[in-house]
C-alpha positions in Angstrom: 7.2 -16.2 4.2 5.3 -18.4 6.6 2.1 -19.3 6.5 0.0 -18.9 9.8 -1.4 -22.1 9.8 2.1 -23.7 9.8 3.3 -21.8 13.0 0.3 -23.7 15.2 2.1 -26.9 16.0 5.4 -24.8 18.0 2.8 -21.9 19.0 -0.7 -23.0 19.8 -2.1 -19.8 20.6 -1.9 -19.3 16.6 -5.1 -21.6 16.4 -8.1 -21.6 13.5 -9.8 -18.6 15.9 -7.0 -16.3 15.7 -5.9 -17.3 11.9 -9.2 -16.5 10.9 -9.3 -13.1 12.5 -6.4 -12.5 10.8 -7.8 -13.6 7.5 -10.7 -11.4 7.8 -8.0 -8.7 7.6 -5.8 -10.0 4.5 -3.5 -11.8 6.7 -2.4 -14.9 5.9 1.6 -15.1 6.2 3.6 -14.2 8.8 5.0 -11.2 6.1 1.4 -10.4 6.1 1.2 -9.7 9.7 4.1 -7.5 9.6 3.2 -5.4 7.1 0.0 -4.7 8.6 -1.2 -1.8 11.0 -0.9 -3.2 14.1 -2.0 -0.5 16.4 -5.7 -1.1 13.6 -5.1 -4.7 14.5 -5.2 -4.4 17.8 -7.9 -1.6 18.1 -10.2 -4.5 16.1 -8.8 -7.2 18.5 -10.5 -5.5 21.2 -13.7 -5.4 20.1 -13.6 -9.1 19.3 -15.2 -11.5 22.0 -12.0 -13.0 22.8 -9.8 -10.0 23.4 -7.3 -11.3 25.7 -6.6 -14.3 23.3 -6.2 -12.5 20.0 -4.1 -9.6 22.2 -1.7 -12.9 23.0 -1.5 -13.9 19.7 -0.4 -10.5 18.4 2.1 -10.4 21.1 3.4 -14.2 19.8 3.6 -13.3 16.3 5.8 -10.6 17.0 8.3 -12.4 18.9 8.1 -15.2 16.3 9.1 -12.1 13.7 12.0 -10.9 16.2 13.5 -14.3 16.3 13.5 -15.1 12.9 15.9 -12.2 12.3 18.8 -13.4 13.8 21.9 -14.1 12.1 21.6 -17.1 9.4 25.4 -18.2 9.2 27.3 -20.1 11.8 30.9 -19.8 12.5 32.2 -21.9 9.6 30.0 -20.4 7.0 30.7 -16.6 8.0 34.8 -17.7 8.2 34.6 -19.5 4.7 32.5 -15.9 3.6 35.4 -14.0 4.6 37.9 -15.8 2.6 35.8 -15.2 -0.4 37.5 -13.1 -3.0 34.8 -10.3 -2.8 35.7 -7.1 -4.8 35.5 -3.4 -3.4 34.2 -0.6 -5.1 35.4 2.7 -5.0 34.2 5.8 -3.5 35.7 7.8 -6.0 37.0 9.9 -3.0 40.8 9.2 -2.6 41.4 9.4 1.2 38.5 7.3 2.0 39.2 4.5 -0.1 43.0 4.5 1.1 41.2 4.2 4.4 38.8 1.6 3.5 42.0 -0.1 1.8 40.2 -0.3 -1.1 36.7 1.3 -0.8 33.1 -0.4 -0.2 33.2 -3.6 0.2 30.6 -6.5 -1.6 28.3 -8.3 0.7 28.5 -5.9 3.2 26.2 -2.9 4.6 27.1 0.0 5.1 26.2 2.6 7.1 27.3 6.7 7.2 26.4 8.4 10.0 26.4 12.3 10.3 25.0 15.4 10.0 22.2 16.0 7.6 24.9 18.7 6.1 28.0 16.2 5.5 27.3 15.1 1.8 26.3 11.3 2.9 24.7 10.5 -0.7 27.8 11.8 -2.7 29.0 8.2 -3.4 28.8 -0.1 -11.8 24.8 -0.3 -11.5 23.4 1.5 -9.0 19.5 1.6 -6.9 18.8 4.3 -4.8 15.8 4.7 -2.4 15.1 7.9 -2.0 13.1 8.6 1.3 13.0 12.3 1.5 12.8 13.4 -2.5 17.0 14.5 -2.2 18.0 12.9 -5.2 19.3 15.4 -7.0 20.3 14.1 -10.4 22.4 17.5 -10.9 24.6 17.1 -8.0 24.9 13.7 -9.5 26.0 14.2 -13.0 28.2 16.9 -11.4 30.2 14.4 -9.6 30.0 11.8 -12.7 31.7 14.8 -14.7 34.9 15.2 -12.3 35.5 11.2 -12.6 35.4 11.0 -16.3 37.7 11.5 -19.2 38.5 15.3 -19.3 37.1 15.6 -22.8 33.9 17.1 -23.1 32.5 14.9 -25.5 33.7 11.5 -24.2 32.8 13.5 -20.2 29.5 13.9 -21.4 29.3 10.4 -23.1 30.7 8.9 -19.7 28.4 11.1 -17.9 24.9 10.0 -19.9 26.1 6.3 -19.6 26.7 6.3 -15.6 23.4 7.8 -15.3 21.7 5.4 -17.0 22.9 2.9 -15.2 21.0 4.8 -12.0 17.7 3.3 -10.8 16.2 5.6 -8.5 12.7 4.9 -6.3 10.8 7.3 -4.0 10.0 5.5 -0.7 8.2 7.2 2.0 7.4 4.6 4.6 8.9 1.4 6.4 6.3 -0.8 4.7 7.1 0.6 1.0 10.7 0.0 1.9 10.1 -3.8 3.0 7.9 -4.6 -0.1 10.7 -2.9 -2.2 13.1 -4.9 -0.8 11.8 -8.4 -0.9 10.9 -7.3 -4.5 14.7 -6.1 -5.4 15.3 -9.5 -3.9 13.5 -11.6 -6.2 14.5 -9.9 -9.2 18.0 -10.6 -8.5 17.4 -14.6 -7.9 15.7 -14.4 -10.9 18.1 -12.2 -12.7 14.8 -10.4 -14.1 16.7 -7.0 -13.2 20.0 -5.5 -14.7 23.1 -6.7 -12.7 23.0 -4.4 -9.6 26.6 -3.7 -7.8 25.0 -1.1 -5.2 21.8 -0.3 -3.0 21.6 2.7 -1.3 19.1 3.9 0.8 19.5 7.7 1.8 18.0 8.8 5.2 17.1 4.7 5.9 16.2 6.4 10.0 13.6 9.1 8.6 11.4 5.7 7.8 12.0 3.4 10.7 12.3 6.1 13.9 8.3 7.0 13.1 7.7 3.6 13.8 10.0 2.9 16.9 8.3 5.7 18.6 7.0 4.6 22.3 9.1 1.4 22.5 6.8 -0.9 21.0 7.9 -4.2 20.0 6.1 -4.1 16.4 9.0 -1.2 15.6 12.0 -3.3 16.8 10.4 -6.2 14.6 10.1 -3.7 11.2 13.4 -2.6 12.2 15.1 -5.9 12.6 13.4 -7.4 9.3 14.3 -4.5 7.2 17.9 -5.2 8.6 18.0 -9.0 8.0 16.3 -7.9 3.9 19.5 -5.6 3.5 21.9 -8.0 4.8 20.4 -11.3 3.1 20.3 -9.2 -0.3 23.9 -8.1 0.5 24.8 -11.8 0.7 23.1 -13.3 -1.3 23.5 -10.9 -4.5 27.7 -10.1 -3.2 26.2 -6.3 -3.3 27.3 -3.2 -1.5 24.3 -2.2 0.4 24.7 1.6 1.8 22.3 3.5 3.9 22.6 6.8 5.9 21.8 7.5 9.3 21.3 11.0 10.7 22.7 11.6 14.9 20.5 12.6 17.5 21.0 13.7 20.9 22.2 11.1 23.9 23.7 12.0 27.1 24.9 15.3 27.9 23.9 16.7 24.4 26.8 14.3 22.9 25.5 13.4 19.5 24.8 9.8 18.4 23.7 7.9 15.4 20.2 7.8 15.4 18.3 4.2 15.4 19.9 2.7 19.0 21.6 0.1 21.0 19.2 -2.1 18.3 20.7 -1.2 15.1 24.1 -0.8 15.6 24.5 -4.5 15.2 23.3 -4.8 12.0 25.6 -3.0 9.7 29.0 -4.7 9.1 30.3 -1.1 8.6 29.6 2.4 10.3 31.4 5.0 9.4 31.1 8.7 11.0 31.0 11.7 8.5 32.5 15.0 10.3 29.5 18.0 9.4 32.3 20.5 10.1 34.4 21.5 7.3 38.4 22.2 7.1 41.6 23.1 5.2 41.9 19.3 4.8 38.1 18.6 3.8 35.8 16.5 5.7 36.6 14.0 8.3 35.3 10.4 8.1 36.4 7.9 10.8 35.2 3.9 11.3 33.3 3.5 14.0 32.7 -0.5 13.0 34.4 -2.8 10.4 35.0 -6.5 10.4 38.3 -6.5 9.3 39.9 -2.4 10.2 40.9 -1.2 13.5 37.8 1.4 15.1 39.1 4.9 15.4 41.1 5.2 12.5 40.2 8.5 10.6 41.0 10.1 7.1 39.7 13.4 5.7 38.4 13.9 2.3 37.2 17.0 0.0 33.7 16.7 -0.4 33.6 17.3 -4.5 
């Protein structure tokens, strides 16, 4: 969190006329800026008598914001990361954990891609964004239930503790989500909150394709920062950061994870989630990971 006044010296079209515009709006940090209406900025840029300046310095703030996403380690530091003993954490779902070799790994994001049908949110301490109100608690317990002891008592005991130990937050827009973030972020370097092992954010491209509508650069810049949150909290915190993606329509009617060319970078994982359903289960195939070979595939029964 910058503030403006410390970006002048590198960009001088960030001067005491344009930080003061920006002030009369509540804007006084580059995270400020970001979280603000831009297309209300710019409508009230217009009307100022120096339009074409303030216009530039909109345009120069968002570039500063896209470059300040980019990766934070350098070769050594992400070589030294992978020889960290991180842990994995299962799926609770056989074959994709043999296929995983292990299950989800700590420090990493992510992401399942597929159909809206394909049970993406059926996967220690857990926080779930829910952007759509599809948390179903039920389905949930359900699936606690076939993992614990088959007792009823100590199933129901398991059961009550595991979903405890569930933290769950509506979030209905890209700003919510970043404010969310940077405050789950905080918590954890100040060990305020309960040791989290998981994040997961269901439907994470219902919230940023509203935004990236029209190819405007302030969407790519929400997109990239909520990307850099995810994997800085993922780092930082050795968590395993989940989010779903739905698939859209590219070429030819071929289907495609939603989000573009942009996003794909970001996660360390993508994995694809077959909505068709067979003798075997449900497919799931790695379309990404640092470590596994792309392509490889495994089916699973979706519980």
């Amino acid at each position: 969190m910058a503030p403006l006044e410390d970006l002048e010296r590198d960009y001088p079209i960030i001067d005491s006329n344009f930080r003061m515009f920006c002030a009369s709006h509540g804007i006084f940090t580059d995270t400020d800026f970001l979280l603000h209406d831009l297309s209300a900025l710019e409508a009230f840029a217009r009307q100022d008598y120096a339009p074409d300046k303030l216009e530039q310095g909109i345009k120069q703030m968002i570039s500063i914001i896209e470059s300040g996403q980019r990766p934070w380690l350098n070769g050594v530091e992400l070589l030294e990361d992978s020889q960290l003993n991180k842990c994995t954490l299962s799926t609770g779902c056989e074959g994709i954990d043999i296929l995983l070799q292990g299950g989800l790994r700590e420090g990493h994001v992510t992401e399942l891609v597929g159909p809206s049908c394909s049970a993406r949110n059926s996967l220690g301490k857990v926080v779930y964004f829910d952007t759509g109100n599809s948390f179903s608690p039920k389905r949930v317990a359900q699936f606690l239930s076939l993992l614990s002891d088959p007792s009823a008592t100590q199933t129901n005991k398991a059961v009550e503790r595991d979903m405890s130990s569930i933290v769950c937050h509506s979030v209905f827009d890209i700003f919510t989500l970043l404010d969310m973030l940077r405050q789950l972020m905080n918590n954890l370097r100040s060990q305020i909150s309960f040791q989290v092992r998981m994040l997961i954010i269901d439907s994470l491209s219902s919230l940023i394709a509203p935004v990236l509508g029209g190819g405007g650069a302030h969407g790519h810049a929400l997109m990239a920062t909520a990307g850099f949150l995810l994997k800085e909290i993922a780092h930082e915190s050795n968590l395993c950061v989940v989010v779903t993606n739905h698939m859209v329509a590219g070429e030819a009617g071929m289907l495609k994870p939603a989000l573009g060319e942009s996003w794909k970078s970001i996660p360390h994982v993508r994995l694809l989630l077959s909505g068709k359903y067979s003798a075997t289960g449900t497919r799931i195939t790695i379309l990404k990971h640092p470590y596994l070979a792309s392509g490889k595939s495994a089916d699973f029964v979706v519980l």
